[in-house]
C-alpha positions as CSV (number, residue, x, y, z in Angstrom):
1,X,107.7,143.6,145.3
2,X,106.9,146.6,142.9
3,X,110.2,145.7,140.8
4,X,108.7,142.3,140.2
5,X,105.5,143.7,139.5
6,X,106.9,146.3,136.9
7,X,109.3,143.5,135.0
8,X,107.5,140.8,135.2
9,X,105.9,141.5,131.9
10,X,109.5,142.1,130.5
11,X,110.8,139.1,131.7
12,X,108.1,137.2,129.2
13,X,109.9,135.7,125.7
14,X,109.2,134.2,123.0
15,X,109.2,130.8,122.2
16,X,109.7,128.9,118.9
17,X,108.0,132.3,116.9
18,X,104.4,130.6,117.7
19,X,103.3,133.5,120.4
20,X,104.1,131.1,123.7
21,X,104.9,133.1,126.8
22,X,106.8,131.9,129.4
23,X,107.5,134.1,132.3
24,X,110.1,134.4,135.8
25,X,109.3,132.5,138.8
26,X,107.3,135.2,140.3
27,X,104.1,134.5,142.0
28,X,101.5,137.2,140.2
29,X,103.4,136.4,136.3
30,X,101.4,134.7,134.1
31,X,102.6,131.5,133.3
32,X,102.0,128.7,130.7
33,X,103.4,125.9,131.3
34,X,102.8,123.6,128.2
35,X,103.3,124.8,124.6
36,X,100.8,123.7,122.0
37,X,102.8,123.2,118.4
38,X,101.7,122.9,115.4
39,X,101.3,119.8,113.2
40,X,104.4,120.5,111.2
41,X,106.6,120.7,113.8
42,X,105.3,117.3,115.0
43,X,105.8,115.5,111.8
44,X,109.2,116.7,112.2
45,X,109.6,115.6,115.5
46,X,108.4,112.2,114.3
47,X,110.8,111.8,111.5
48,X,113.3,112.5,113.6
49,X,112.9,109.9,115.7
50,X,111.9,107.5,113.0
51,X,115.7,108.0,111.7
52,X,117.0,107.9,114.9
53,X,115.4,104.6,115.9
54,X,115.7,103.2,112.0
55,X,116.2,99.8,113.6
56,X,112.8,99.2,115.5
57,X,111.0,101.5,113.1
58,X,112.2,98.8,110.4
59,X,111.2,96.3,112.3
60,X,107.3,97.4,112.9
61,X,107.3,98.5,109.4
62,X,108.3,95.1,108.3
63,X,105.4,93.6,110.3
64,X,103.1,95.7,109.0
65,X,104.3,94.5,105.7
66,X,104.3,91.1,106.1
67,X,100.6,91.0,107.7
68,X,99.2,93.4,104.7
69,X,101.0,91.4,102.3
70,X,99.5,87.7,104.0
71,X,96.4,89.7,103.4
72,X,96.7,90.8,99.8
73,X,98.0,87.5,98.4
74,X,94.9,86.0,99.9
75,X,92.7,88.4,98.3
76,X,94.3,88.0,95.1
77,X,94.8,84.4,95.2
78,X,91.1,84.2,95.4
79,X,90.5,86.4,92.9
80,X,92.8,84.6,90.6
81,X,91.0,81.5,91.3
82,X,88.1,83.0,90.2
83,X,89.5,83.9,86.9
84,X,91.3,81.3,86.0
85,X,87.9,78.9,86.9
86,X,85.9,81.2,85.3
87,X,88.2,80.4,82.1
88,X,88.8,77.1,82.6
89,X,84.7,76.6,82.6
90,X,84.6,79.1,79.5
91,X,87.0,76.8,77.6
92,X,85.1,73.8,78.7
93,X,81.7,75.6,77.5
94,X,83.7,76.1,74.1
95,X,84.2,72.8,73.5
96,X,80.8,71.2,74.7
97,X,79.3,73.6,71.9
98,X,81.3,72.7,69.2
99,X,80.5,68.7,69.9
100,X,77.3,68.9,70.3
101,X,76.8,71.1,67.0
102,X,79.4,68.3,65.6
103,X,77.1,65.4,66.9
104,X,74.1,67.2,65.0
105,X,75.5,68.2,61.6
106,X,78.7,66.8,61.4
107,X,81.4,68.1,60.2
108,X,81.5,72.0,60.3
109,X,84.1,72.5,57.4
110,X,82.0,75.0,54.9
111,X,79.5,75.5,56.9
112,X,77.5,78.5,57.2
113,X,75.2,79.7,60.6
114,X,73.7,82.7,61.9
115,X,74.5,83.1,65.1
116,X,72.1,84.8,67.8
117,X,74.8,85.5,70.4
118,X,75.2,87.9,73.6
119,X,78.9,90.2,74.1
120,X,80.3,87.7,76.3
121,X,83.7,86.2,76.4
122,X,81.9,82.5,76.1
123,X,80.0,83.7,72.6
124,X,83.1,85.3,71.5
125,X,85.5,82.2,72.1
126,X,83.0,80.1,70.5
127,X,82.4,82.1,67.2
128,X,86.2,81.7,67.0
129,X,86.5,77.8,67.6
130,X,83.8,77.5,65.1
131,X,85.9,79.4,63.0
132,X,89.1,77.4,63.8
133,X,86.8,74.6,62.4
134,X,85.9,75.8,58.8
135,X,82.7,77.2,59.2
136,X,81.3,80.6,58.7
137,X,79.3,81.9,61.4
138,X,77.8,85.2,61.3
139,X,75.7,87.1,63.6
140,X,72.1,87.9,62.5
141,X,72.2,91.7,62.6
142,X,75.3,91.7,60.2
143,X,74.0,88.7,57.9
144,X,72.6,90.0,54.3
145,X,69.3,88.4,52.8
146,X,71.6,86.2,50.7
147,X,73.8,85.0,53.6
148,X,71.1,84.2,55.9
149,X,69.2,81.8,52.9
150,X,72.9,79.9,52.7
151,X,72.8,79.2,56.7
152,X,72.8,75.8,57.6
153,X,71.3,76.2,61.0
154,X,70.3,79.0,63.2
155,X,72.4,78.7,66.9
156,X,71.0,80.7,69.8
157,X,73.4,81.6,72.2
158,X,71.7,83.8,74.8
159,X,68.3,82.8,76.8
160,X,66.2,86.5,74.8
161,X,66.4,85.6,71.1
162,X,63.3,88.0,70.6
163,X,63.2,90.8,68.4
164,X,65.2,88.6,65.8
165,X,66.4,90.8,62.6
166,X,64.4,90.3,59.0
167,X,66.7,87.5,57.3
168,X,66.2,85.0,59.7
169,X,62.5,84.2,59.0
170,X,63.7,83.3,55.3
171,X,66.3,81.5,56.2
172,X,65.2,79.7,58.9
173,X,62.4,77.1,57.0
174,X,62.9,73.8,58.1
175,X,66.3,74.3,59.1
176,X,67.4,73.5,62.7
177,X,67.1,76.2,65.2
178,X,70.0,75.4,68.2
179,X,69.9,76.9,71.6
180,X,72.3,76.0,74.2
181,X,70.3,77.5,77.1
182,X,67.1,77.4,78.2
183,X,64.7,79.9,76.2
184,X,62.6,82.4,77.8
185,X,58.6,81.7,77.3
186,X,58.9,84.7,74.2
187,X,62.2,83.5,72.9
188,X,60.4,80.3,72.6
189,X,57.2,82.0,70.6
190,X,60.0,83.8,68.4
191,X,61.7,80.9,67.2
192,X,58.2,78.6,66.7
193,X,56.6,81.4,64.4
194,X,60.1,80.5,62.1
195,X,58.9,77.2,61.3
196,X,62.3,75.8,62.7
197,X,63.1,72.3,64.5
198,X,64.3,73.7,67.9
199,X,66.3,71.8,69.3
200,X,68.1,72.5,73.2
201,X,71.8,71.5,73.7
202,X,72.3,73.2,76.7
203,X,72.9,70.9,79.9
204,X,71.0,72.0,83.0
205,X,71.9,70.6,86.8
206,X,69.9,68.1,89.0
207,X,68.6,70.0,92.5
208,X,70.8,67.9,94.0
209,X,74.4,69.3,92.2
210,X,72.8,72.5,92.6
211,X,72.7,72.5,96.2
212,X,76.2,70.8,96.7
213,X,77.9,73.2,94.4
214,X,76.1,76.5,96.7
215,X,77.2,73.9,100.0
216,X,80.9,74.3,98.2
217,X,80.5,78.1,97.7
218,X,79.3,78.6,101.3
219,X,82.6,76.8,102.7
220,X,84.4,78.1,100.4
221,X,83.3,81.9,101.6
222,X,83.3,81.1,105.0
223,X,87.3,79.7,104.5
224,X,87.8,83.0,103.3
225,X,86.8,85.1,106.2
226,X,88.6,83.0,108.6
227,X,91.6,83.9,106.7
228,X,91.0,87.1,106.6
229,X,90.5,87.7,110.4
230,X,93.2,85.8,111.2
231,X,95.9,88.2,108.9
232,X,94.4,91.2,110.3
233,X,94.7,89.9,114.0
234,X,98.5,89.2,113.0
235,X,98.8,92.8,111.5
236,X,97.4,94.4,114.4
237,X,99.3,92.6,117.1
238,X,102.6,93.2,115.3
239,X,102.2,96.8,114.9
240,X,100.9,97.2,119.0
241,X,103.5,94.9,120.1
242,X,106.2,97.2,118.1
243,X,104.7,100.6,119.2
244,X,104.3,99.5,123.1
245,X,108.2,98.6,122.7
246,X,108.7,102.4,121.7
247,X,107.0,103.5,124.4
248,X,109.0,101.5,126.4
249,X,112.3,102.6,125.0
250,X,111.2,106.5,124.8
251,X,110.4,106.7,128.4
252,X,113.3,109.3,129.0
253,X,112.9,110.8,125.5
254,X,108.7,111.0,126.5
255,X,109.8,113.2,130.1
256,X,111.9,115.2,128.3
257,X,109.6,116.6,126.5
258,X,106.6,116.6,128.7
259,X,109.2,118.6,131.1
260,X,109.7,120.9,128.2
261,X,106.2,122.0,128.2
262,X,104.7,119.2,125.8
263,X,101.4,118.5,126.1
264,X,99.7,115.2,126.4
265,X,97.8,115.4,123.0
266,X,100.9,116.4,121.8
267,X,102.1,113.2,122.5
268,X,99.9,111.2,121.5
269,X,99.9,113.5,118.1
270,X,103.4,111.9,117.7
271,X,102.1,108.1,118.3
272,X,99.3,108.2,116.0
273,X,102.1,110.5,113.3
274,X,104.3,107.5,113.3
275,X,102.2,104.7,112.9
276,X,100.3,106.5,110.1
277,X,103.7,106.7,108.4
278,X,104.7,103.3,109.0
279,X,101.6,101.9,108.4
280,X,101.3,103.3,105.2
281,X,104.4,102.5,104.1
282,X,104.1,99.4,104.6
283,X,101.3,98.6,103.7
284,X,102.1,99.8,100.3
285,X,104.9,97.2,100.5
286,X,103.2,94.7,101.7
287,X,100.1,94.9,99.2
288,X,102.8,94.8,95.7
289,X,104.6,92.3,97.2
290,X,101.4,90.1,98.2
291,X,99.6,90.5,94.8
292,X,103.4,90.1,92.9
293,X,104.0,86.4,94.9
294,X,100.4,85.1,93.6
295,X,101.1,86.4,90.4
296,X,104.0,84.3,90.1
297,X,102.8,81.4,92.2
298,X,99.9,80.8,89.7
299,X,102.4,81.8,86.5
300,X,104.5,78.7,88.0
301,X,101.5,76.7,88.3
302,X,99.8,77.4,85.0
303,X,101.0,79.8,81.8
304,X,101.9,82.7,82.6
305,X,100.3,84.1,79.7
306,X,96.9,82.9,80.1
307,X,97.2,83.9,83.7
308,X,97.8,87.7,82.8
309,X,95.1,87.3,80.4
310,X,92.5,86.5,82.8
311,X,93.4,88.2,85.3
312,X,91.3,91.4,86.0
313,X,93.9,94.1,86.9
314,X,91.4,97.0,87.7
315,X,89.9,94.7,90.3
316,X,93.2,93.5,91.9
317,X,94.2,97.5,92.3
318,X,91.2,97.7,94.1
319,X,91.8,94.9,96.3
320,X,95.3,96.8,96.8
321,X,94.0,100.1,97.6
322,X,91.6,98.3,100.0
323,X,94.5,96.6,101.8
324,X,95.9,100.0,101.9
325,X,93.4,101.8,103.7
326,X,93.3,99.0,106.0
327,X,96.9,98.7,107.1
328,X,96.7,102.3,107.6
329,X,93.4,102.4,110.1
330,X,95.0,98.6,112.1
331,X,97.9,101.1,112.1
332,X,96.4,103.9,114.0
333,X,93.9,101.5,116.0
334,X,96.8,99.4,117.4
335,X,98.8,103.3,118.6
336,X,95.6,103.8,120.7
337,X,96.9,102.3,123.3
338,X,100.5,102.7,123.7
339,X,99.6,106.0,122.9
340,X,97.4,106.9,125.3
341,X,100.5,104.9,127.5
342,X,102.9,107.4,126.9
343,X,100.5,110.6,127.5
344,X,99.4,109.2,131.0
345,X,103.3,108.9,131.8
346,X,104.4,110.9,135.3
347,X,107.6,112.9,133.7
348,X,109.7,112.5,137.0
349,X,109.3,108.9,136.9
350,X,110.2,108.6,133.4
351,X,113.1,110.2,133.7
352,X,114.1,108.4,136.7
353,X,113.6,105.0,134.3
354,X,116.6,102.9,133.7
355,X,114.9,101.3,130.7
């Protein structure tokens, strides 16, 4: 008995260089039974058994990817929607201008105007068609004393046309003063002191078209959502039906190790390690490939040109880095429980499993 006690200290070793004791079967030795490791080693662990099981880890990272990718082509295809009506209605604007300025002076060939005109792509594409059609617009804060007293009319492209620049007041007379949307009370005031025939080209909607084009919005949005819930439930089912199949096919693997001296959170460490890994990875997949097939579906559909042009790249990165972020956190939601699984597993009886 006082052998034991004097080498039971010097039976003790090291294990794996992190300070973990073990000690002989002796009654009064202090023993620890479990070894806590550090995250490194896990990620090891877990890439190990990623390679070894390349098959099924394929397989959950492919669902992963296809769910994340159903998701981001739906988020982009609604975002190209958006763009491509947005232009569509800016190309429509375009031309309803020029008629109307056509149907109240005629021909625009040598034409001069001074434009009152917000930065927007609408006032930009419109200076331009008039343009393509001979005349000479120019903005009001660029337009010399001389220039102003040559312009034919005075177009108003933005609702505020107050605080108008000195040329105008001499130029504007009698001539007609056009605004294609409906004037503020002081833009209004502005324009009357000028003397000018104002006259409004801009169409406005009944209450009625009003209310059935928010009804359209409203279904539209609600359309969305359903879609959206429905992807992620996909996602998430594919990635816990994959990782409970691990668990299933790691019973041995999981006693093993919990014989060794694992500990439960170690296990679960491992889990929630994988299904990061895959989940990011394919999620990253999934997202380029989403946003690349509505890319080309649209390109098919309409020029692929004008479908690069509209699109708004910043904001479909953003739409990417949000599906991302959440293919990462379905990842690690779906582990919880197969996780938890294969911490609560009895070692004997997992190594007695046949599975």
């Amino acid at each position: 008995m006082s052998r034991s006690k004097s080498t039971s200290k010097a039976e003790r070793q090291r294990v794996g260089g992190r300070g973990v004791e073990t000690a002989g079967l002796h009654p009064e030795a202090e023993v620890q039974d479990q070894a806590i490791l550090p995250l490194r080693v896990a990620l090891g662990v877990c890439l190990s058994g990623i390679r070894a099981r390349l098959g099924r880890s394929v397989v959950t990272l492919l669902g992963v990817a296809l769910g994340i990718a159903f998701l981001m082509a739906v988020l982009a295809s609604v975002h190209i929607q958006r763009a491509m009506r947005q232009d569509a209605e800016t190309a429509r604007e375009i031309a309803r201008r020029v008629t109307a300025i056509r149907g109240e002076l005629g021909s625009l060939r040598g034409k001069s105007f001074l434009v009152v005109a917000a930065d927007r792509e609408v006032d930009r594409g419109f200076l331009r068609a008039l343009a393509a059609q001979g005349a000479r617009p120019q903005r009001v804060q660029d337009a010399s004393t001389e220039a102003a007293a040559q312009a034919s009319a005075l177009l108003v492209l933005t609702r505020d046309a107050t605080g108008l620049p000195a040329p105008v007041p001499s130029a504007a007379g009698q001539r007609p003063v056009l605004a294609f949307e409906h004037l503020s009370p002081q833009a209004e005031e502005a324009l009357a002191t000028l003397g000018g025939r104002i006259r409004h080209l801009g169409i406005e909607l009944r209450p009625d078209e009003l209310a059935h084009a928010r009804e359209r919005e409203t279904l539209a949005r609600y359309r969305l959502y359903w879609i959206l819930a429905i992807s992620l439930l996909i996602t998430v089912g594919s990635i816990a039906n994959a990782m409970l199949m691990s668990v299933t096919e790691r019973f041995r693997e999981i006693g093993t190790m919990k014989c060794l001296g694992a500990l439960s959170s170690f296990v679960v460490k491992l889990f929630f390690l994988e299904s990061s890994l895959i989940g990011l990875v394919g999620s990253v997949i999934g997202s380029v490939a989403g946003a690349a097939f509505s890319l080309i579906a649209y390109s098919c559909t309409f020029q692929a040109a004008r479908v690069l042009a509209a699109v708004d790249f910043g904001a479909l990165g953003a739409r990417a880095g949000l599906c991302v972020a959440a293919g990462v956190v379905l990842a690690v939601l779906a582990a919880i429980y197969p996780a938890r699984v294969a911490a609560r597993m009895i070692p004997a009886a997992a190594l007695a499993s046949n599975v």
